[in-house]
N, C-alpha and C positions, 0 to 999 in steps of 0.2 A: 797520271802519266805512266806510259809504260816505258821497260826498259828494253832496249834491244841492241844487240850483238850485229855487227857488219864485219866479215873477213874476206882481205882481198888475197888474192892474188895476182901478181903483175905477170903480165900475157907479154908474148912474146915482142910485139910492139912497146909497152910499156917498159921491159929490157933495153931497150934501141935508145928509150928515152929516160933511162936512169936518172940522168945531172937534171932532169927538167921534174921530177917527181915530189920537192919541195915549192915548187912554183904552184905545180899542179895542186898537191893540199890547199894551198894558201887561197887558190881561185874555189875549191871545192868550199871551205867555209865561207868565204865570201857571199855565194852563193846561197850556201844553206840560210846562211842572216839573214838573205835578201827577200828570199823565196817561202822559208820555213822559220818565222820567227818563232814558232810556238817548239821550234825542235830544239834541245839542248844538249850539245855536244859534250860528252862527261869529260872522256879519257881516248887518245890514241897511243897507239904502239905499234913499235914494228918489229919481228916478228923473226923468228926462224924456226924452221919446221917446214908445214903443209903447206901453211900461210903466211904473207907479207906483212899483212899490217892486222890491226885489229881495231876497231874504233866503236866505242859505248855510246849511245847516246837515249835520250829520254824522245819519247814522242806520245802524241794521242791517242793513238792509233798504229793498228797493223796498214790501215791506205797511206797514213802519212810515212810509216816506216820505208814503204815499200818504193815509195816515191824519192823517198834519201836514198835509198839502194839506187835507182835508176839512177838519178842526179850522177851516183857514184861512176856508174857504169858509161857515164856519158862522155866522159874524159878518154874511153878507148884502151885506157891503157892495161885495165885489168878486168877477173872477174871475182862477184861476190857471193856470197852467201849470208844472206840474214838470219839471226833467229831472234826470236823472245828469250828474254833473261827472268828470269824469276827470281825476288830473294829470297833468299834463304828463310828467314821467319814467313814470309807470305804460303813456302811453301811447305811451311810445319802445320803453317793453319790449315791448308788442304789433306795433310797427312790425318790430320785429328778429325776430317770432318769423315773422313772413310771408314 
């Protein structure tokens, strides 16, 4: 499983609907459980700075990653940015291997 990075930011709509944005998670994992059993939600946070929230989670794949991002993005209320996480030792092994 790989690890990957989701950061949102709440859009100007998703502002309007502040008090509804804990409902809204609740429905987002619901959904992921339903849809994405193979995905494992690590760690959320929220956020101050650039970004609103932050949320870890493990998946197969950069397709299934990309597919939790949509999911994410289907709520309207924000926008994301995915990355790949690497840990830290994984990437000592790539340092050694150069």
């Amino acid at each position: 499983m790989a690890t990957f990075v989701l950061l949102s930011k709440v859009s100007a709509e998703g502002a309007r609907r502040v008090k509804s944005l804990a409902q809204m998670d609740e429905e987002f994992q619901r959904q992921l459980e339903e849809r994405f059993p193979e995905v494992k939600r690590i760690a959320s946070y929220a956020l101050l700075g650039a970004y609103d929230f932050l949320h870890i989670f493990e998946a197969p794949d950069s397709n299934t990653a990309a597919k939790v991002a949509l999911l994410a993005n289907s709520f309207g209320v924000s926008t994301t940015q995915t990355m790949t996480a690497i840990p830290f030792e994984e990437f000592r092994e790539i340092l050694r291997e150069i």
